[in-house]
Residue frames as a rotation matrix with the C-alpha (Angstrom) as fourth column:
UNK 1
-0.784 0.190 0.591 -2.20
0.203 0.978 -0.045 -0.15
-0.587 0.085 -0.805 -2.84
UNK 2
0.331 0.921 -0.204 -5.13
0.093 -0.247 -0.964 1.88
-0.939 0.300 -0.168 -4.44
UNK 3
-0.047 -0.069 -0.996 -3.28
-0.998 0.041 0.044 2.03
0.038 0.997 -0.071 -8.15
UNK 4
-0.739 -0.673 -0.043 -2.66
-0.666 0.719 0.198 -1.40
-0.102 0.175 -0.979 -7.59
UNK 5
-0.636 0.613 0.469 -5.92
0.295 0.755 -0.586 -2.54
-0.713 -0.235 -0.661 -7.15
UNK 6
0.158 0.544 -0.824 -7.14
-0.484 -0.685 -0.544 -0.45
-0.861 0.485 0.155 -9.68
UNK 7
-0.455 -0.544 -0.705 -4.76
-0.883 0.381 0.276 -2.10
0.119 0.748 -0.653 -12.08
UNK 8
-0.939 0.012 0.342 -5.63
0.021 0.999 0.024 -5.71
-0.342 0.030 -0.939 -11.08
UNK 9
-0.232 0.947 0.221 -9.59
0.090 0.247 -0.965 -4.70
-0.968 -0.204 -0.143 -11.20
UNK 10
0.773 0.544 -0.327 -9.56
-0.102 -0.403 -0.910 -2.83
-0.626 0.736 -0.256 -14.58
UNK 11
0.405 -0.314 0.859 -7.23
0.321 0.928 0.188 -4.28
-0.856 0.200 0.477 -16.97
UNK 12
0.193 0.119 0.974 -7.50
0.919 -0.370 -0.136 -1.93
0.345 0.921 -0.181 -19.54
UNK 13
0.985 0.043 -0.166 -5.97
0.122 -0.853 0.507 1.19
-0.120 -0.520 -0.846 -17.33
UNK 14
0.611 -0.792 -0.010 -2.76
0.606 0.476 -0.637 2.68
0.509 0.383 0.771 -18.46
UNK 15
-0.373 -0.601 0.707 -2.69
0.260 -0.799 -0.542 5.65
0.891 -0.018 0.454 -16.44
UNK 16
0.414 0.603 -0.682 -3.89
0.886 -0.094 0.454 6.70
0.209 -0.792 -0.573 -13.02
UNK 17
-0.070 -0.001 0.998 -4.00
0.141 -0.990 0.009 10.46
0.987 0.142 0.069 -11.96
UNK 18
0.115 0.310 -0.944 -4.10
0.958 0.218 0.188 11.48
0.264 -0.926 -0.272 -8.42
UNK 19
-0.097 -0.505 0.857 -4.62
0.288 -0.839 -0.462 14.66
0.953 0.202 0.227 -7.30
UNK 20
-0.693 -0.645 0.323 -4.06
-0.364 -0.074 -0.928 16.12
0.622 -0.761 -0.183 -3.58
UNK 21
-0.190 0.681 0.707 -7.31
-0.944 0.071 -0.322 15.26
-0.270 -0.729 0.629 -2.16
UNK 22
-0.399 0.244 0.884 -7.24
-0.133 0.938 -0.320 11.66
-0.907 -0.245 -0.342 -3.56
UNK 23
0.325 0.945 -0.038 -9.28
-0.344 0.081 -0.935 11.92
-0.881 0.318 0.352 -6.28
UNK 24
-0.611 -0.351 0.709 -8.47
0.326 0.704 0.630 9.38
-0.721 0.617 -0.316 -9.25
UNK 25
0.770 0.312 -0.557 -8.35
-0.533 -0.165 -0.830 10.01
-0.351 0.936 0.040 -13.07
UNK 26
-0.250 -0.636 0.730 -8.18
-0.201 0.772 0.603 7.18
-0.947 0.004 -0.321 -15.06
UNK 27
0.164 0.095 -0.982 -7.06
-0.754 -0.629 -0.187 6.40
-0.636 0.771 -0.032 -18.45
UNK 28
0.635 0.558 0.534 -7.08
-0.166 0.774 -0.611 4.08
-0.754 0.299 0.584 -20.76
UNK 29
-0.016 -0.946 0.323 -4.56
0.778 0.191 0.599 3.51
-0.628 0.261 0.733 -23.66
UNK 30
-0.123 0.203 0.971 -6.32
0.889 -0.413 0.199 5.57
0.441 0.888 -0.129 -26.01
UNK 31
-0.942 -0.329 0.064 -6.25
0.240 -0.797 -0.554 8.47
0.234 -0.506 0.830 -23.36
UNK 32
-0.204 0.857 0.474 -10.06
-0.433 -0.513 0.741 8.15
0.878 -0.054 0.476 -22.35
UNK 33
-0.491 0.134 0.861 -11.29
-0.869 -0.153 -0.471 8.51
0.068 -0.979 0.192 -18.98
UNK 34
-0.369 0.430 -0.824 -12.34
-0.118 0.858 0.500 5.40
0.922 0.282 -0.266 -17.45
UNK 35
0.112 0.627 0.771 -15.03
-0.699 -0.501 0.509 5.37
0.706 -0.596 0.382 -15.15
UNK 36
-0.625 -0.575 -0.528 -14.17
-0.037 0.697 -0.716 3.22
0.780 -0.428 -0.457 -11.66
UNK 37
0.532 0.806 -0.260 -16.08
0.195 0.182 0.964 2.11
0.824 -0.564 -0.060 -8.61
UNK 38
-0.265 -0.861 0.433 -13.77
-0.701 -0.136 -0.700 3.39
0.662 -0.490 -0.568 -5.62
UNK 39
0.557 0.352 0.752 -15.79
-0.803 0.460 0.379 0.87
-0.212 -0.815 0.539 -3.32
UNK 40
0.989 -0.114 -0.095 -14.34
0.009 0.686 -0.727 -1.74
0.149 0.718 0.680 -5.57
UNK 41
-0.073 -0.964 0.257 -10.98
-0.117 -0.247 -0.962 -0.06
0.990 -0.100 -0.095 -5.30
UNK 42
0.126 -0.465 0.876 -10.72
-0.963 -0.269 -0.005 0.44
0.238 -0.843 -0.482 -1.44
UNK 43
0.919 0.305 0.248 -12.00
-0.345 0.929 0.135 -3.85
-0.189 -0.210 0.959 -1.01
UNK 44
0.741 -0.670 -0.056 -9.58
0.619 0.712 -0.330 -5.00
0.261 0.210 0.942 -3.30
UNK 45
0.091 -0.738 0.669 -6.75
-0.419 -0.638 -0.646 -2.21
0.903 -0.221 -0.368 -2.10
UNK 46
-0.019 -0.273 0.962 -7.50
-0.996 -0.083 -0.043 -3.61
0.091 -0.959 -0.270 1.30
UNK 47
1.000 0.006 0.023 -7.49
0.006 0.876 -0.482 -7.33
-0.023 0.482 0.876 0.07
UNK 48
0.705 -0.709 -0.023 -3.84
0.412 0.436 -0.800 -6.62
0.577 0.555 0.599 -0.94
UNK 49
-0.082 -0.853 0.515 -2.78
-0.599 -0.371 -0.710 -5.09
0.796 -0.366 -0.481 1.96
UNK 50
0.692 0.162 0.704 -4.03
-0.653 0.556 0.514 -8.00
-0.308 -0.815 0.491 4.26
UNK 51
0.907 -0.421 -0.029 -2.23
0.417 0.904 -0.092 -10.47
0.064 0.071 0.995 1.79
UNK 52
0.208 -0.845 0.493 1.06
-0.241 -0.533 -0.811 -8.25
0.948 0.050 -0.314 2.21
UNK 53
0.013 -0.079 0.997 0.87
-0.975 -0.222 -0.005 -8.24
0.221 -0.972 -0.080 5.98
UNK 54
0.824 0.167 0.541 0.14
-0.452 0.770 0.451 -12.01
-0.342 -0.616 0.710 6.02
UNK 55
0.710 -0.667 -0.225 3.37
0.212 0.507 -0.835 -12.68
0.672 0.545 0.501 3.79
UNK 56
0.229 -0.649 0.725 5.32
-0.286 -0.757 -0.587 -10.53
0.930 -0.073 -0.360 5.70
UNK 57
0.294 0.210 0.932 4.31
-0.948 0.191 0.256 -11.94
-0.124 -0.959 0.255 9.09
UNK 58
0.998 0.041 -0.039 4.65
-0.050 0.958 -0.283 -15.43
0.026 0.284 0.958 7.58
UNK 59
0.216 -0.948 -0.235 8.61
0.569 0.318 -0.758 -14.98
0.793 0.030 0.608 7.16
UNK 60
0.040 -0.218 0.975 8.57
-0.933 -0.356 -0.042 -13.29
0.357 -0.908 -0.218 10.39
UNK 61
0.719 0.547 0.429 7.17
-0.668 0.715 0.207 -16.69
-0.194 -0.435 0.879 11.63
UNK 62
0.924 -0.357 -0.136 9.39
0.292 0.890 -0.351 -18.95
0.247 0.284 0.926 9.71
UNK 63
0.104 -0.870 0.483 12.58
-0.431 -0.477 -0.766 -16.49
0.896 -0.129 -0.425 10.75
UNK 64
0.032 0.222 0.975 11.52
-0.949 -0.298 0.099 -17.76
0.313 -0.928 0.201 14.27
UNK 65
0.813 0.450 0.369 10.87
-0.554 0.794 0.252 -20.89
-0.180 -0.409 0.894 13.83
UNK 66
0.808 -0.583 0.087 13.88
-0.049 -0.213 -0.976 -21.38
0.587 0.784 -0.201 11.99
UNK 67
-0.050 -0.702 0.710 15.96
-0.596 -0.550 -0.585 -19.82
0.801 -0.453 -0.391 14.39
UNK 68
0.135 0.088 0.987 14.58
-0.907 0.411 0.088 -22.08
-0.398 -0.907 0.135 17.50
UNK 69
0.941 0.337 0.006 14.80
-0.325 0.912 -0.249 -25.12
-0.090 0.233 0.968 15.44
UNK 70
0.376 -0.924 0.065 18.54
0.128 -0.018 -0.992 -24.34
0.918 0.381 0.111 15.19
UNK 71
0.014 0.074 0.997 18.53
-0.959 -0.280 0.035 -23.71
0.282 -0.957 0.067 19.11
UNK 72
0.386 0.920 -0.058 17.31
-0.921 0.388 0.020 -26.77
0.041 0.046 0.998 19.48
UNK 73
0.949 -0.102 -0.300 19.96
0.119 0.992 0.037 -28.87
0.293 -0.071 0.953 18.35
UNK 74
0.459 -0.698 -0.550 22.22
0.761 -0.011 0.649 -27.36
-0.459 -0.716 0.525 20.40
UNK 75
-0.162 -0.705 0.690 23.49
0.626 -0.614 -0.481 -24.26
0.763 0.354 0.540 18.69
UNK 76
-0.478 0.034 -0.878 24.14
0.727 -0.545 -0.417 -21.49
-0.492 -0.838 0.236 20.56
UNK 77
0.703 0.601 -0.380 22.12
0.254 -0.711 -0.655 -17.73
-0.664 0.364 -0.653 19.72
UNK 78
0.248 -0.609 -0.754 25.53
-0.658 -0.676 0.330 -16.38
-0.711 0.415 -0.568 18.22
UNK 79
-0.772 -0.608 -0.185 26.10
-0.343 0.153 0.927 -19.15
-0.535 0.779 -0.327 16.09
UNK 80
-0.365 0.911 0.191 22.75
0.613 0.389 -0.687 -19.20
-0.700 -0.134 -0.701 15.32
UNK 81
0.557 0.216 -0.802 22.88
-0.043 -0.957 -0.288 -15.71
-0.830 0.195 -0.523 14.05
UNK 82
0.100 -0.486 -0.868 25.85
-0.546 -0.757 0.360 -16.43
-0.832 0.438 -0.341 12.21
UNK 83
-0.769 -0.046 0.638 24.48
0.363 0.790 0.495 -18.84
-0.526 0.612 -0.591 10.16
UNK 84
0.201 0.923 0.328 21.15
0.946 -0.096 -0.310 -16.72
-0.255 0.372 -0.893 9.35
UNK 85
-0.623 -0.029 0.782 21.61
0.263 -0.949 0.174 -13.44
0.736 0.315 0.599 9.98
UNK 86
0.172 0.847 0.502 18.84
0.084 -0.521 0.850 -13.31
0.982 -0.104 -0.161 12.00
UNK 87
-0.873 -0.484 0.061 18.67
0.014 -0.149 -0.989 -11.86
0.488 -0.862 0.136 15.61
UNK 88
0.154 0.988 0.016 15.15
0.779 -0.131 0.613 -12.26
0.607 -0.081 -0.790 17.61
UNK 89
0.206 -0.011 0.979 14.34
-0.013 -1.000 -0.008 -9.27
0.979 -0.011 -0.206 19.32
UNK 90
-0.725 -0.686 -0.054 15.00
-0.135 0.218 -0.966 -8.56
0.675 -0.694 -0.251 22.94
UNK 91
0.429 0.791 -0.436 12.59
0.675 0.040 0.737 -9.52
0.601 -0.610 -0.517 25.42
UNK 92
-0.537 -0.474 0.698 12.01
-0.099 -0.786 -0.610 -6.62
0.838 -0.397 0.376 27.74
Protein backbone atom coordinates (compact mmCIF):
# COMPACT_ATOMS: atom_id res chain seq x y z
CA UNK A 1 0.00 0.00 0.00
CA UNK A 2 3.11 2.30 0.53
CA UNK A 3 3.69 2.83 -3.54
CA UNK A 4 0.21 3.37 -3.61
CA UNK A 5 -0.05 6.03 -1.38
CA UNK A 6 2.88 7.50 -2.60
CA UNK A 7 1.31 7.62 -6.01
CA UNK A 8 -2.03 9.11 -4.86
CA UNK A 9 0.04 11.78 -2.57
CA UNK A 10 2.64 12.85 -5.22
CA UNK A 11 1.26 12.92 -8.59
CA UNK A 12 4.18 13.60 -10.39
CA UNK A 13 6.05 10.07 -9.38
CA UNK A 14 6.82 7.69 -12.12
CA UNK A 15 9.02 5.43 -10.40
CA UNK A 16 9.44 4.11 -6.89
CA UNK A 17 12.67 2.20 -5.80
CA UNK A 18 12.72 0.00 -2.85
CA UNK A 19 15.52 -1.41 -1.48
CA UNK A 20 15.75 -4.37 1.24
CA UNK A 21 15.50 -2.35 4.27
CA UNK A 22 12.51 -0.29 2.94
CA UNK A 23 14.03 2.61 1.96
CA UNK A 24 12.23 4.54 -1.02
CA UNK A 25 13.77 6.25 -4.14
CA UNK A 26 11.62 8.26 -5.97
CA UNK A 27 11.46 9.52 -9.40
CA UNK A 28 9.92 11.65 -11.35
CA UNK A 29 9.44 11.51 -15.20
CA UNK A 30 12.45 13.32 -15.96
CA UNK A 31 14.42 10.74 -13.74
CA UNK A 32 14.94 13.20 -10.69
CA UNK A 33 14.74 12.20 -7.23
CA UNK A 34 11.76 13.35 -5.52
CA UNK A 35 11.90 14.17 -2.08
CA UNK A 36 8.77 12.48 0.13
CA UNK A 37 7.49 12.71 3.66
CA UNK A 38 7.25 8.89 4.77
CA UNK A 39 4.89 10.15 7.69
CA UNK A 40 2.65 11.24 4.90
CA UNK A 41 3.19 7.92 3.21
CA UNK A 42 2.58 5.47 6.19
CA UNK A 43 -1.13 7.84 7.10
CA UNK A 44 -2.28 7.67 3.78
CA UNK A 45 -0.82 3.84 3.19
CA UNK A 46 -2.78 3.12 6.31
CA UNK A 47 -5.90 5.17 5.14
CA UNK A 48 -6.01 2.69 2.21
CA UNK A 49 -5.64 -0.24 3.98
CA UNK A 50 -8.58 0.59 6.44
CA UNK A 51 -10.73 1.48 3.28
CA UNK A 52 -9.71 -2.07 1.77
CA UNK A 53 -10.62 -3.95 4.92
CA UNK A 54 -13.91 -1.98 5.21
CA UNK A 55 -14.86 -2.98 1.48
CA UNK A 56 -13.92 -6.29 1.95
CA UNK A 57 -15.82 -6.79 5.22
CA UNK A 58 -18.75 -4.92 3.64
CA UNK A 59 -19.34 -7.86 0.98
CA UNK A 60 -18.60 -10.20 3.69
CA UNK A 61 -21.67 -8.51 5.36
CA UNK A 62 -23.89 -8.30 2.40
CA UNK A 63 -22.78 -12.20 1.46
CA UNK A 64 -24.57 -12.79 4.86
CA UNK A 65 -27.16 -10.88 4.76
CA UNK A 66 -27.99 -11.98 1.47
CA UNK A 67 -27.75 -15.43 2.24
CA UNK A 68 -30.26 -15.19 5.46
CA UNK A 69 -32.60 -13.10 3.53
CA UNK A 70 -32.87 -16.09 1.15
CA UNK A 71 -33.29 -18.42 4.35
CA UNK A 72 -35.88 -16.53 5.23
CA UNK A 73 -38.27 -17.13 2.65
CA UNK A 74 -38.04 -20.50 3.04
CA UNK A 75 -35.09 -21.73 1.05
CA UNK A 76 -33.21 -24.27 2.29
CA UNK A 77 -28.94 -23.72 2.99
CA UNK A 78 -28.26 -26.01 -0.18
CA UNK A 79 -30.43 -24.25 -2.36
CA UNK A 80 -29.34 -21.30 -1.00
CA UNK A 81 -25.82 -22.04 -1.94
CA UNK A 82 -26.84 -23.03 -5.21
CA UNK A 83 -28.15 -19.98 -6.15
CA UNK A 84 -25.05 -17.84 -4.74
CA UNK A 85 -22.31 -19.78 -4.36
CA UNK A 86 -21.93 -18.80 -1.09
CA UNK A 87 -21.48 -21.16 1.97
CA UNK A 88 -21.38 -19.41 5.66
CA UNK A 89 -18.83 -20.85 7.65
CA UNK A 90 -19.30 -23.55 10.20
CA UNK A 91 -20.14 -22.69 13.58
CA UNK A 92 -17.90 -24.59 15.92
Amino acid sequence: MKHKAIYELYPNVKRIDENNDGIFTVYDADKNVVNIDMTLVETKSNELENELDAKIQAKIDAKVSGNQKLLDLGLTQAEATALTGYTPPVAE
